[in-house]
C-alpha positions as CSV (number, residue, x, y, z in Angstrom):
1,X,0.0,0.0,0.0
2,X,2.0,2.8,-1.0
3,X,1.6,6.4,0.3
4,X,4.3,9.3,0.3
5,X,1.7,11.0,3.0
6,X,4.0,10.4,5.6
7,X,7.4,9.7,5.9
8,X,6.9,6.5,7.9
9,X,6.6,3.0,6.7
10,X,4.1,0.8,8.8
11,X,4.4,-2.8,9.1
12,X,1.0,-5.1,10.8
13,X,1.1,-8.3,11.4
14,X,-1.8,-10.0,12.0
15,X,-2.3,-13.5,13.9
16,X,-6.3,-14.8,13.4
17,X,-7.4,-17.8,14.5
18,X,-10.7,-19.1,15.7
19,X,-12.8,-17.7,19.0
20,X,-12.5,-19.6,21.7
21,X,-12.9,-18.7,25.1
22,X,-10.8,-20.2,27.1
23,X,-7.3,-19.1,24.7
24,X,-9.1,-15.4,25.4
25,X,-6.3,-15.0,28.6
26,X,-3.4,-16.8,26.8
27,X,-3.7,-13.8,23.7
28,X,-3.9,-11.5,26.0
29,X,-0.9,-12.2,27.9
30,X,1.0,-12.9,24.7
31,X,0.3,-9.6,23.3
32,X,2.8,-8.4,26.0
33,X,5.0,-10.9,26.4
34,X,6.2,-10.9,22.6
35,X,6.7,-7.6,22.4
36,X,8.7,-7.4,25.6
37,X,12.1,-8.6,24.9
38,X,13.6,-10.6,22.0
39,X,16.7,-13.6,22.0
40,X,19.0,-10.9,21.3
41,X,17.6,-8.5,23.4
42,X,16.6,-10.1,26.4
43,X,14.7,-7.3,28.3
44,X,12.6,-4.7,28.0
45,X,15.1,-2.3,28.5
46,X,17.7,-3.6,26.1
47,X,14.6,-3.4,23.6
48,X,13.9,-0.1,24.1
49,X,17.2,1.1,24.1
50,X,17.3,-0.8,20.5
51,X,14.3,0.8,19.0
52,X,15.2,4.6,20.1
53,X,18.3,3.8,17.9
54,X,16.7,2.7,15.1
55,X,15.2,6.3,15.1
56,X,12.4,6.0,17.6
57,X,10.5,2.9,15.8
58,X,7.6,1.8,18.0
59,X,5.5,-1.2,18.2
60,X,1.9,-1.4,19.6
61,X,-0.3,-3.9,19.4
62,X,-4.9,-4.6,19.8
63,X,-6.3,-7.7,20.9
64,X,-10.0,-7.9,19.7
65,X,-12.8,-10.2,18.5
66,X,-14.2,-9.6,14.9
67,X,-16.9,-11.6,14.1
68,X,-15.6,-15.1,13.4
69,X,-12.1,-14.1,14.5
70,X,-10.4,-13.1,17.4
71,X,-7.6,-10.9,15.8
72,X,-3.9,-10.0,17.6
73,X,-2.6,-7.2,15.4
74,X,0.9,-5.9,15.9
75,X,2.4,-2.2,14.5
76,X,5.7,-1.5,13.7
77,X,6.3,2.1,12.8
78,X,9.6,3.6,12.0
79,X,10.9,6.6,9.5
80,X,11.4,5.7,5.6
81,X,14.7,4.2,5.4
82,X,15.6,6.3,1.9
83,X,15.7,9.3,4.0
84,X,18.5,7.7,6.3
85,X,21.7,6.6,5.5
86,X,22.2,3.4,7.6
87,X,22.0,0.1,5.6
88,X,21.7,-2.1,8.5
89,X,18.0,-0.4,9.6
90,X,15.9,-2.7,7.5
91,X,18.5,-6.1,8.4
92,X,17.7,-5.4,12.2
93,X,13.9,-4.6,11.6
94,X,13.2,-7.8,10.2
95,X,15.3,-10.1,12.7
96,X,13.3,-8.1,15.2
97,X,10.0,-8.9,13.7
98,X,11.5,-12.7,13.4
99,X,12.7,-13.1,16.7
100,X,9.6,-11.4,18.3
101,X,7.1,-13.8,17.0
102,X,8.5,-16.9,15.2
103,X,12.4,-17.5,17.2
104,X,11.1,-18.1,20.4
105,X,12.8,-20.4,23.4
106,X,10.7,-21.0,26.5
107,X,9.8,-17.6,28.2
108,X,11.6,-15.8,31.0
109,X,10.0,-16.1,33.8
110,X,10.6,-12.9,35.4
111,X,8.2,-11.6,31.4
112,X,5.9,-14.1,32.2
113,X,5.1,-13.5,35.9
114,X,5.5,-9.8,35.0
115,X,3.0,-10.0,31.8
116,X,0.4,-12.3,34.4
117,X,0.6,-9.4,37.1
118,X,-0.3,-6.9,34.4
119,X,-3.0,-8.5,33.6
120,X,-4.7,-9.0,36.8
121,X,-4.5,-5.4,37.1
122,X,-5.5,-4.7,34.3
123,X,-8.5,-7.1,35.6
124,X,-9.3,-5.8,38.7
125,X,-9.0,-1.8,37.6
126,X,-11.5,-2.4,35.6
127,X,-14.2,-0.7,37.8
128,X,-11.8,2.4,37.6
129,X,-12.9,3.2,33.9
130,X,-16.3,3.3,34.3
131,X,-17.6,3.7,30.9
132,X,-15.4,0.9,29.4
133,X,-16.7,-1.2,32.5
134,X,-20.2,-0.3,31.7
135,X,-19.9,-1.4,27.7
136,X,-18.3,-4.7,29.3
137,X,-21.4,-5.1,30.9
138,X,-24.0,-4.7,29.0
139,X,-21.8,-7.2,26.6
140,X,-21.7,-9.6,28.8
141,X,-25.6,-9.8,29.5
142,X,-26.8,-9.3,25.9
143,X,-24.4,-12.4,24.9
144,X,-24.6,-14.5,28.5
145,X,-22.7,-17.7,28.1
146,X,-21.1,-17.5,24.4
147,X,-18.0,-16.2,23.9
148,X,-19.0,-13.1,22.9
149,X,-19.7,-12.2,26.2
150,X,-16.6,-12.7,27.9
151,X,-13.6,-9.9,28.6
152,X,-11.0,-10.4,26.0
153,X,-8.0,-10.6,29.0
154,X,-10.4,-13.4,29.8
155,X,-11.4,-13.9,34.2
156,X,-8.9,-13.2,37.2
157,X,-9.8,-16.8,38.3
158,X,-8.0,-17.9,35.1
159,X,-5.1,-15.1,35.3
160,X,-4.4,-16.0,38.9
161,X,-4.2,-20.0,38.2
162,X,-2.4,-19.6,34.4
163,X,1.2,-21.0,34.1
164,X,4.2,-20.2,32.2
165,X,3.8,-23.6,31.4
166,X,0.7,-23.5,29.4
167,X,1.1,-20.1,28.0
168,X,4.3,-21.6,26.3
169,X,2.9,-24.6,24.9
170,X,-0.4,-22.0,23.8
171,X,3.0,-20.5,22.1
172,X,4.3,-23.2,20.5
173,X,0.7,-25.5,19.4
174,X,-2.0,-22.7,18.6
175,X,-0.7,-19.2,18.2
176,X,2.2,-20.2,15.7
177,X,-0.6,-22.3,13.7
178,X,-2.9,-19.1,13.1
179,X,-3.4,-17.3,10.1
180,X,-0.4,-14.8,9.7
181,X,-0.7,-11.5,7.3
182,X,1.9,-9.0,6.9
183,X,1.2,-5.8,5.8
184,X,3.2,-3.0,4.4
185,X,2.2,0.5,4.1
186,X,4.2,3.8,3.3
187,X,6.5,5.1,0.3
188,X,7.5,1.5,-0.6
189,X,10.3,1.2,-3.1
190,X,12.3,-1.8,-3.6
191,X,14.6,-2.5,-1.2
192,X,12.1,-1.9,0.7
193,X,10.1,-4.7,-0.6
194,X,13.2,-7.1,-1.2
195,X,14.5,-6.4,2.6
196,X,11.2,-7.3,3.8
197,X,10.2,-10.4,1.3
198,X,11.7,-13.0,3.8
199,X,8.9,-12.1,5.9
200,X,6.6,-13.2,3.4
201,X,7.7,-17.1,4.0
202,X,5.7,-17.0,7.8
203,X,2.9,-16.2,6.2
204,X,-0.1,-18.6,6.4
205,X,-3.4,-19.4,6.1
206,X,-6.0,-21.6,7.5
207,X,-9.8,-22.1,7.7
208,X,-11.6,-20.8,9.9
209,X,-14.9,-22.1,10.7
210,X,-17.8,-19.4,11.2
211,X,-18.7,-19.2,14.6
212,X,-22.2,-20.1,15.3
213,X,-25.2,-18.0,17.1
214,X,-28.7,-18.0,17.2
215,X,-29.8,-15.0,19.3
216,X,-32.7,-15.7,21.4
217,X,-35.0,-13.3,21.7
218,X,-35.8,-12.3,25.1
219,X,-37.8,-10.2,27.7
220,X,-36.9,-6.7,28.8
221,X,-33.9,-7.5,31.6
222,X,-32.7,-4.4,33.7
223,X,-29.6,-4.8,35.5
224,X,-27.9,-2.4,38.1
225,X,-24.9,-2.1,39.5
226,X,-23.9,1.0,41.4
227,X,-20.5,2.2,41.7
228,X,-18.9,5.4,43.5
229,X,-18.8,8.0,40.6
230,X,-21.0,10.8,40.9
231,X,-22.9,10.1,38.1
232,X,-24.7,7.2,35.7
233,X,-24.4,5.8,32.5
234,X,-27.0,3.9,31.0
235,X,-27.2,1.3,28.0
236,X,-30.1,0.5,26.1
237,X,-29.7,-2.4,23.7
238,X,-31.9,-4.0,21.3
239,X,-31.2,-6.9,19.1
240,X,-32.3,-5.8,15.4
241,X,-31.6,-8.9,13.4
242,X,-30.2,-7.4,10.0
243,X,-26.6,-8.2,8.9
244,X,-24.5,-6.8,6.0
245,X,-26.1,-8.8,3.5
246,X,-30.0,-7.7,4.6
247,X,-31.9,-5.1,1.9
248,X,-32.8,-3.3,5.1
249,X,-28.9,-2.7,6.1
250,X,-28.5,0.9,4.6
251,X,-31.9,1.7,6.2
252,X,-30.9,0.4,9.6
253,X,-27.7,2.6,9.5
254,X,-29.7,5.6,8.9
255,X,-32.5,4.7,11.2
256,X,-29.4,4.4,13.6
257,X,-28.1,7.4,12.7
258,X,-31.7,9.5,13.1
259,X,-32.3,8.3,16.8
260,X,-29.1,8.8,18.1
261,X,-26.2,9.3,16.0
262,X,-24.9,13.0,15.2
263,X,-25.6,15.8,17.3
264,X,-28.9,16.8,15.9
265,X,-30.1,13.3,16.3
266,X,-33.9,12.9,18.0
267,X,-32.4,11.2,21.1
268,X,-29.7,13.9,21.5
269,X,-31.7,16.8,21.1
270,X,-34.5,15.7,24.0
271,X,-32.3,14.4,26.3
272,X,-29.2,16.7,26.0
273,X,-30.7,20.0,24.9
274,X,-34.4,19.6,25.6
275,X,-34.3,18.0,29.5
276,X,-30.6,18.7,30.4
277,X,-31.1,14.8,31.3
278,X,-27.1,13.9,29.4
279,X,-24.0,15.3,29.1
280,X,-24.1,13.0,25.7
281,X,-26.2,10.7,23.5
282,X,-24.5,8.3,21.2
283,X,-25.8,5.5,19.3
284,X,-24.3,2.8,17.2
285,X,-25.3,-0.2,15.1
C-alpha cells in the first residue's frame, strides 16, 4: 500500500485464529510478552534502548474479536529508510520482527510473571474506567454464556491459576498455527520490498470455521450495579436482526443514525438540549 503521506513505513502483522474462550487470557498475555524482549535483546530495556536507535521505531499492538475471529494485530512504525543513511535499519527490523514472533525459546519467567501481574491489574481496575466497565457489561448480558460475552483478558480466576507452562505450549501448538498476514504501508520502493520479502515465508493461512449464534429473543432484563462516581451511565440495547447482506442494512444505518447518532439526532436533542437529562447521546449499530 504505498503512500508518500507520511514519511513513515508501517508494518502489521496479523495472527487470526478461531474464537474460543478459554485461549481469550493466553492472547492477551502474549500480546505483552512478545513484544517485551527478544533472543538478542533479552529485556525490555535492552529493547527499548534498541528501538530509540533505530530512530524512535515503536511497536503497539490490539487484541480484539471480529466476528468469526479473534484478531492479535501488531504495528511496527519507524521513519522511511531512503531518508536515512544506515543500511543495517531494514536487516535489524526484520530479525526483530523474526525473533519477536516466530524464534522463540521457552519464556523468561521474570516476562511471564511480569505479563500475568499486568493483567490482573489490568482485571481488577477495571471498575476504575467506568464507561469501558459499563460497555463490558452490558456485553456480557446481551451475549450470556457465548464467547461473545466474555472480557478479551479473559477472568482473574484464570489469570491467577495460568502458568508459564501453558502459555508456552499455547506458544508453540495454537498461536504459531494461526493465520499470519503482513502488511506493508508507506512510500515502498524496492529495497524496501526485497528487505522485507523474507517475511513473506511466515505467512499462512487456514480455515476458519464461522462461529455459530442463534440470538434468542428475550424479555426486557434491567440490571444495576452501582458504583462510586458521581454520576450514571445507562445502556439500552436492542437486538435488530439485520446483517450486512439484509436489503434493510443501509436503512438500519440511517434509522441508527436519526435516533441517536450525530448531534442533531432525535435522542440527543431531548435528552441533552431539551431535558438537560445527558452530558451526551450516542448510538451505534
Amino acid at each position: 500500500m504505498p503512500t508518500k503521506q507520511y514519511q513513515a513505513i508501517h508494518i502489521s502483522v496479523y495472527f487470526v485464529s478461531k474464537i474460543e474462550s478459554d485461549a481469550f487470557l493466553y492472547r492477551f498475555l502474549l500480546a505483552r510478552i512478545l513484544t517485551s524482549y527478544t533472543e538478542t535483546y533479552m529485556s525490555k530495556q535492552l529493547l527499548s534502548k534498541k528501538l530509540n536507535a533505530l530512530y524512535g521505531m515503536f511497536i503497539t499492538n490490539h487484541v480484539f474479536v471480529l466476528k468469526d475471529y479473534h484478531i492479535m494485530r501488531f504495528n511496527f512504525v519507524f521513519p522511511n529508510p531512503s531518508l536515512i543513511s544506515d543500511d543495517a535499519m531494514l536487516d535489524d527490523i526484520v530479525q526483530i520482527i523474526k525473533e519477536m514472533f516466530f524464534d522463540r525459546k521457552p519464556f523468561l519467567a521474570s516476562v511471564f510473571e511480569e505479563a500475568k501481574r499486568y493483567t490482573i491489574n489490568e482485571i481488577q481496575s477495571k471498575k476504575d474506567h467506568k464507561f469501558a466497565y459499563a460497555k463490558e457489561q452490558l456485553i456480557k448480558y446481551i451475549y450470556l454464556n457465548h464467547p461473545y460475552g466474555k472480557s478479551i483478558t479473559g477472568t482473574l480466576e484464570e489469570a491467577l491459576d495460568v502458568s508459564l507452562t501453558e502459555t508456552y505450549d499455547y506458544y508453540l501448538n495454537y498461536f504459531l498455527n494461526d493465520t499470519i498476514k503482513f502488511y506493508v504501508s508507506g512510500d515502498i520502493h524496492q529495497e524496501l520490498k526485497d528487505k522485507l520479502s523474507v517475511l513473506k515465508s511466515y505467512e499462512q493461512e487456514n480455515v476458519i470455521e464461522p462461529l455459530e449464534f442463534n440470538h434468542v429473543h428475550k424479555t426486557i432484563q434491567n440490571y444495576t450495579e452501582t458504583l462510586p462516581m458521581g454520576q450514571a451511565y445507562i445502556f439500552f440495547a436492542y437486538h435488530l436482526n439485520v446483517d450486512r447482506k439484509d436489503p434493510l442494512y443501509t436503512a438500519a444505518l440511517i434509522v441508527n443514525m436519526l435516533i441517536g447518532g450525530y448531534p442533531e439526532s432525535m435522542l440527543y436533542k431531548l435528552l441533552r438540549e431539551t431535558y438537560y437529562l445527558a452530558y451526551d447521546v450516542d448510538s451505534k449499530f
